[in-house]
C-alpha positions as CSV (number, residue, x, y, z in Angstrom):
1,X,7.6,31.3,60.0
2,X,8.9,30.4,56.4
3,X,9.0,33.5,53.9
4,X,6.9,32.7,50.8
5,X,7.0,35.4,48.8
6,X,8.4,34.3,45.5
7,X,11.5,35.8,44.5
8,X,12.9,36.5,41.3
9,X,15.6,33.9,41.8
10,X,13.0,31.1,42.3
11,X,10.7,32.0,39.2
12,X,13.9,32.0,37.0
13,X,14.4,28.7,38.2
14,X,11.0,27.0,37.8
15,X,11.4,28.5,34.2
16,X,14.7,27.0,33.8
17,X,13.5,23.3,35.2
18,X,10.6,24.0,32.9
19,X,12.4,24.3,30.0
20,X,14.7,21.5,30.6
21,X,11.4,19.0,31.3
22,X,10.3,20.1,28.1
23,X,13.6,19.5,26.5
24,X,13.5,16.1,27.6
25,X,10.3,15.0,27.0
26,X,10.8,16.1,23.3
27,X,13.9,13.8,23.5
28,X,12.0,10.9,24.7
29,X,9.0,11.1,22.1
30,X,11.7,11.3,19.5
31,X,13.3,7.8,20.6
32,X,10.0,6.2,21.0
33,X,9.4,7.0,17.3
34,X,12.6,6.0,16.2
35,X,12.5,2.7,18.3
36,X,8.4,2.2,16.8
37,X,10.0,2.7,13.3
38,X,12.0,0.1,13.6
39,X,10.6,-2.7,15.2
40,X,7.5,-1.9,12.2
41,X,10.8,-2.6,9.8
42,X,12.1,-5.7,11.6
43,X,8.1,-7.0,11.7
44,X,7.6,-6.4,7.8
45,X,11.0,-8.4,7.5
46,X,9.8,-11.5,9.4
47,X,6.5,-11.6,7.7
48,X,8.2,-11.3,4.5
49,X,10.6,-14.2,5.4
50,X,7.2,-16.4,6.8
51,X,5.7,-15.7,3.8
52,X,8.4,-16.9,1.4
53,X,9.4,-13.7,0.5
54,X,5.8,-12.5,-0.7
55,X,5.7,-8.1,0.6
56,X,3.7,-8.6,3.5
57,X,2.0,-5.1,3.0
58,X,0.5,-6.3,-0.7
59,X,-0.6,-9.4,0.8
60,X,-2.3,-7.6,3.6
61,X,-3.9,-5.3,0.8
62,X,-5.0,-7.8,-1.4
63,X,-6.5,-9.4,1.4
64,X,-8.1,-6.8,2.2
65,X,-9.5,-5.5,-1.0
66,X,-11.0,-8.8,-1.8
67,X,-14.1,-8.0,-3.5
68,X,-17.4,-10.7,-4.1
69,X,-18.0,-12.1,-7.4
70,X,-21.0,-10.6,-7.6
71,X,-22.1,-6.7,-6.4
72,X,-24.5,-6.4,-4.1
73,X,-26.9,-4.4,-5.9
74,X,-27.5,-5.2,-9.1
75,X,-26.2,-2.3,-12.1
76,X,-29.7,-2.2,-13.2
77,X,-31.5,-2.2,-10.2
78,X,-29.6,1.3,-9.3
79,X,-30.1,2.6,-13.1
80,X,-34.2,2.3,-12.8
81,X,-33.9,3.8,-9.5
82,X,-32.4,6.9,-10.5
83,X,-34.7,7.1,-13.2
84,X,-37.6,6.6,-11.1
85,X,-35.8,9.6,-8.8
86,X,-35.8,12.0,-11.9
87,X,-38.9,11.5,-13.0
């Protein structure tokens, strides 16, 4: 039969292979930002260069912050319902 006690030799070196996972994995989410940061660059550029040179990220925000002509509820309509609240 096969000894299984653990040894101090073997726990030192599932700490070491540990440690070097770990290592690695913190390498690998630092290129995957890196290599997300860019291509978000190279994407603004080429929406800047559709869009006749317009910033793409104003565009998105005044798109976005489009607001109706007119409010949805009236000025006056909240004013007499606070009052009514109060009294």
């Amino acid at each position: 039969m096969a000894d299984t006690t653990i040894t101090s030799e073997m726990k030192r070196h599932a700490v070491i292979v540990s440690r070097k996972v770990i290592h690695s994995s913190l390498e690998i989410v630092e290129f995957l930002k890196v290599v997300r940061s860019c291509i978000c660059k190279f994407e603004r550029q080429l929406l800047n260069e559709k869009n006749g040179g317009e910033l793409a990220v104003t565009r998105k925000r005044t798109e976005h912050c489009q607001h109706p002509d007119s409010p949805t509820h009236p000025l006056t309509h909240s004013i007499t319902d606070s009052e009514h609240l109060s009294l």
